[in-house]
C-alpha positions as CSV (number, residue, x, y, z in Angstrom):
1,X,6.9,-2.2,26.8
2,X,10.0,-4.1,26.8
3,X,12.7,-3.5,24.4
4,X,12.7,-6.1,21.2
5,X,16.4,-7.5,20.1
6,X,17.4,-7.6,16.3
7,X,19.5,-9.9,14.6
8,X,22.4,-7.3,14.5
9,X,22.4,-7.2,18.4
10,X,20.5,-4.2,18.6
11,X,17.7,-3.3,21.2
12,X,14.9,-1.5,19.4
13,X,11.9,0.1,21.3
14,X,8.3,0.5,19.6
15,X,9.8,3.3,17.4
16,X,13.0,1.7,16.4
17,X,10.5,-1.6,15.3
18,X,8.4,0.7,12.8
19,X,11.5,2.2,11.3
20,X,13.2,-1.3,10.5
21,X,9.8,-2.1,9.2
22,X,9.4,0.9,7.4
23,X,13.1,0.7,5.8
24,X,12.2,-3.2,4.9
25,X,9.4,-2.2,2.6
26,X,11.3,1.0,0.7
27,X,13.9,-1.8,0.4
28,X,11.5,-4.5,-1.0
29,X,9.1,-1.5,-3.5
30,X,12.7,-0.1,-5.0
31,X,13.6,-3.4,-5.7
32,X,10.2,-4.0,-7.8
33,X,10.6,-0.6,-9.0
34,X,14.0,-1.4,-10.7
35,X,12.7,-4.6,-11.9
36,X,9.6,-2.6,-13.3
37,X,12.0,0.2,-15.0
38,X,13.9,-2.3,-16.3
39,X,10.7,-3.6,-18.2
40,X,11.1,-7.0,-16.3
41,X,8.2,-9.3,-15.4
42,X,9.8,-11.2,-12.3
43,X,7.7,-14.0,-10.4
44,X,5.6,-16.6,-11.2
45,X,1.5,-15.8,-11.2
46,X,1.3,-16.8,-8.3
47,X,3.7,-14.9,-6.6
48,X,2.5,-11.7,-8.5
49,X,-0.9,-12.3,-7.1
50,X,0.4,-12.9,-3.3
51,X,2.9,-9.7,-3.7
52,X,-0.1,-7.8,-4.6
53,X,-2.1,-9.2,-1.9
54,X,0.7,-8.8,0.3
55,X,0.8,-5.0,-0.2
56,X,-3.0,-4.4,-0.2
57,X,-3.2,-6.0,3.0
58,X,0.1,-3.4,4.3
59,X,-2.1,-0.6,3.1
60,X,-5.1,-1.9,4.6
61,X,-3.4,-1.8,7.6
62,X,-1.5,1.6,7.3
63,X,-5.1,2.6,6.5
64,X,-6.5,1.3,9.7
65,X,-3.6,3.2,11.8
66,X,-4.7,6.2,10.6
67,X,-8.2,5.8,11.0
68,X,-7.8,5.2,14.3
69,X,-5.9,8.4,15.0
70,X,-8.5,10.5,13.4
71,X,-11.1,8.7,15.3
72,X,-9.1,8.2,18.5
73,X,-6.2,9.4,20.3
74,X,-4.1,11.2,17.7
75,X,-0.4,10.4,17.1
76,X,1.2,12.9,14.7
77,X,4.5,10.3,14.2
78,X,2.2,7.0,13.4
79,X,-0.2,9.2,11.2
80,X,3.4,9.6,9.4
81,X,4.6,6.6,9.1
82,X,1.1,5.0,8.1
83,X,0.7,7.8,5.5
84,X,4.3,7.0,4.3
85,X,4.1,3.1,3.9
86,X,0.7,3.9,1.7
87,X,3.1,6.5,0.0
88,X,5.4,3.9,-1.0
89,X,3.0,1.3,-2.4
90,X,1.0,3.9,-4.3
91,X,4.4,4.7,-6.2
92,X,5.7,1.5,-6.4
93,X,4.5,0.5,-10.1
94,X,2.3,-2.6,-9.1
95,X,0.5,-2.8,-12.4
96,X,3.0,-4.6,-13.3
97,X,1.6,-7.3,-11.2
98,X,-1.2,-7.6,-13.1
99,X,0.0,-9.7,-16.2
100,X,-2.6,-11.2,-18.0
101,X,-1.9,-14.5,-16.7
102,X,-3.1,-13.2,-13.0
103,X,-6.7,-13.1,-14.1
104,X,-7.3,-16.0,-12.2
105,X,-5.0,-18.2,-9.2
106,X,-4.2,-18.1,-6.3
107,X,-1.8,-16.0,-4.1
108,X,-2.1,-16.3,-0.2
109,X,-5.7,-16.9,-1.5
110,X,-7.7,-16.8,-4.5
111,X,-7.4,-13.5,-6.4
112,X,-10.3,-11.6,-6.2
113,X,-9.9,-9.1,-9.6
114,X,-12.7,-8.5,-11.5
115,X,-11.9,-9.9,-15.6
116,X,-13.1,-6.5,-16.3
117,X,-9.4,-5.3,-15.0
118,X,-7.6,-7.1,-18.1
119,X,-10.1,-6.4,-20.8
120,X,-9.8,-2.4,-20.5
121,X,-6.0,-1.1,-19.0
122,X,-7.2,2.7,-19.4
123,X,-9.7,2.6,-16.6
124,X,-7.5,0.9,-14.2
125,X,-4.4,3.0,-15.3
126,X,-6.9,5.9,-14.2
127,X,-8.2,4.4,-11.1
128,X,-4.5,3.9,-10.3
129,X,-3.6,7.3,-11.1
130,X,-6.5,8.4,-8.7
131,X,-5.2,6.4,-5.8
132,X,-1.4,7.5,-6.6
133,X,-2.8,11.3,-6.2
134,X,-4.5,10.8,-2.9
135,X,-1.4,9.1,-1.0
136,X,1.0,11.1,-2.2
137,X,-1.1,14.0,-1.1
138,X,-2.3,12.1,2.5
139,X,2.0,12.0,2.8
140,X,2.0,15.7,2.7
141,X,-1.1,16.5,4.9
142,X,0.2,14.3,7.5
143,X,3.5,15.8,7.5
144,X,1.8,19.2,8.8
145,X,0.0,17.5,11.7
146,X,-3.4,19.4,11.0
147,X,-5.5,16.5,12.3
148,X,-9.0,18.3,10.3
149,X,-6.5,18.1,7.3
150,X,-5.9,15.0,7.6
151,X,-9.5,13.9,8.0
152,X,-10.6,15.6,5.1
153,X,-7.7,13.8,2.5
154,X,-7.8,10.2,4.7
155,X,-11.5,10.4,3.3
156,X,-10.3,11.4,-0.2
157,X,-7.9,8.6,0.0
158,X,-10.0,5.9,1.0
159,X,-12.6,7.0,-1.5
160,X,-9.7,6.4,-4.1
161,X,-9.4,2.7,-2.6
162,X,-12.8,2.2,-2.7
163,X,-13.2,3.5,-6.5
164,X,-10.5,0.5,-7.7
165,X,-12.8,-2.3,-5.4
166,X,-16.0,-0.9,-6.8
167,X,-14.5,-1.4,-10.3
168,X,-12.5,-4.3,-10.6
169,X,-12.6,-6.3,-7.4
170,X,-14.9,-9.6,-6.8
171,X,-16.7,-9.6,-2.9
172,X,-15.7,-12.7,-1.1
């Protein structure tokens, strides 16, 4: 594979890639998170909606790395990174995202949340709290490298995932 240049000159390798990726989304999740801890609502709907669907799709793909190390050839340092991006999203306060005039619109496409999300905030707040559990908890498994660990708490995880679609999101 052949080196990749950055705009600051640099030559990065595959590594080098992830981690500029990696530090671009800690960099965009803090910024939300100050905004959230601030009690600001930033963002039209529609960019709450595709920010959301933006990081759904990150996790669904951070999600997919690691399923295919538990299913394939198994790489310790991508397990890690995967498990950290879906770290950083499960803490980064997204509810916040979900004001209620985000029931309905469209993002990168039409939102697909269920009205039932708006018209009871316990349940999701729990659902939430659920997924926040499982990828913290799939961060620290994959730290240790335990490959049946991380088996047994990728399924936990996506059990979590699949508790908030079952819930409150619409099939397309």
């Amino acid at each position: 594979m052949y080196p990749m240049p950055d705009p600051a000159g640099r030559s990065l390798d595959r590594k080098g890639v992830l981690d500029e990726i990696n530090k671009f989304v800690v960099a965009a999740l803090a910024i939300g998170l100050t905004s959230t801890a601030m009690g600001q609502v930033i963002g039209k709907a529609e960019d709450q909606i595709r920010w959301r669907q933006s990081a759904y799709h990150t996790m669904a793909w951070s999600m997919g790395r690691i399923k295919a190390n538990v299913e394939g050839t198994y790489s310790k340092d991508q397990v890690i990174e995967a498990a950290n991006v879906i770290l950083a999203i499960v803490n980064s306060k997204m509810g916040a995202l979900y004001q209620p005039n985000t029931n309905t619109g469209k993002g990168w496409k039409e939102t697909r949340v269920k009205p039932e999300f708006f018209a009871d905030r316990e349940t999701p707040g729990k659902v939430a709290q659920g997924l926040g559990k499982e990828g913290n908890e799939m961060a620290k498994v994959a730290a240790t490298g335990d490959l049946a660990a991380i088996k047994v708490q990728f399924g936990k995880l996506g059990e979590a995932c699949k508790a908030c679609h079952d819930k409150f999101r619409k099939e397309e």
